[in-house]
N, C-alpha and C positions, 0 to 999 in steps of 0.2 A: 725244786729241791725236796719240798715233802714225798713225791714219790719215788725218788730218789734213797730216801732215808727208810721208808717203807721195806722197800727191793733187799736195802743192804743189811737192814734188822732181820729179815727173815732167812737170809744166808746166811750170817752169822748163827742165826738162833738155830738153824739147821746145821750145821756143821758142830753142836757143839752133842757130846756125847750124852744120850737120854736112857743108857741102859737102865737107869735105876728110876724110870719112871714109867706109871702107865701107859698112859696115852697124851696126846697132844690136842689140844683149845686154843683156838688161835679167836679171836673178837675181834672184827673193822666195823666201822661205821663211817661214811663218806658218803660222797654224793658219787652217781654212776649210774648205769645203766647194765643192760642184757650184756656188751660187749667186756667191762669192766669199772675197776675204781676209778675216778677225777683225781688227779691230783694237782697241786699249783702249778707243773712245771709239764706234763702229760700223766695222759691213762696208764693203766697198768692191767694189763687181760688176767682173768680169774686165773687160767693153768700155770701164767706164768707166776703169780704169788703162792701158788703151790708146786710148782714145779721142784724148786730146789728141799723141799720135806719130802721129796716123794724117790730122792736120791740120799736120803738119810737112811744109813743100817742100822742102826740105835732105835731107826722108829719103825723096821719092816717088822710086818705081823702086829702091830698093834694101831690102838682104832686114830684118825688123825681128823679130828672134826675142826671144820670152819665156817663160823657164823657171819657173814658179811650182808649187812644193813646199808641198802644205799637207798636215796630220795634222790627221784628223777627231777631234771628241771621241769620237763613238760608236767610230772605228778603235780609240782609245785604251783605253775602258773595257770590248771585245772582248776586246783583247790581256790585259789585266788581265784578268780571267776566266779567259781560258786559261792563263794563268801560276798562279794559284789555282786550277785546279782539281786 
């Protein structure tokens, strides 16, 4: 369901009219990897969370930044290790 709710927030939030704004900031933070976000229910690949911004006319020609922070499970169970040994 969370990524699910994710997918359908960013389609909405893309379809909604930004003439009267500069640019676009979008913030994740999840757990994932090189391929994409974790979410409870499955992944979600980086192009496809920017896919539907990138079909917004409201946002072409201006700047569309996204910061996505994920922790790998293996970064995790590293860190653990090293903290135990």
């Amino acid at each position: 369901m969370y990524c699910l709710v994710i997918f359908t927030f960013h389609i909405v939030v893309a379809r909604e009219n930004h003439k009267d704004r500069d640019c676009l900031f979008v913030a994740m933070l999840s757990h994932g990897d090189e391929e994409g976000i974790y979410g409870v229910d499955y992944p979600i690949g980086y192009e496809e969370l920017m896919a539907p911004f990138k079909e917004c006319k409201s946002l072409v020609g201006k700047p569309k930044i996204f910061l996505v922070q994920v922790s790998t499970i293996s970064f995790i169970m590293n860190l653990t290790k090293e903290m135990n040994s």
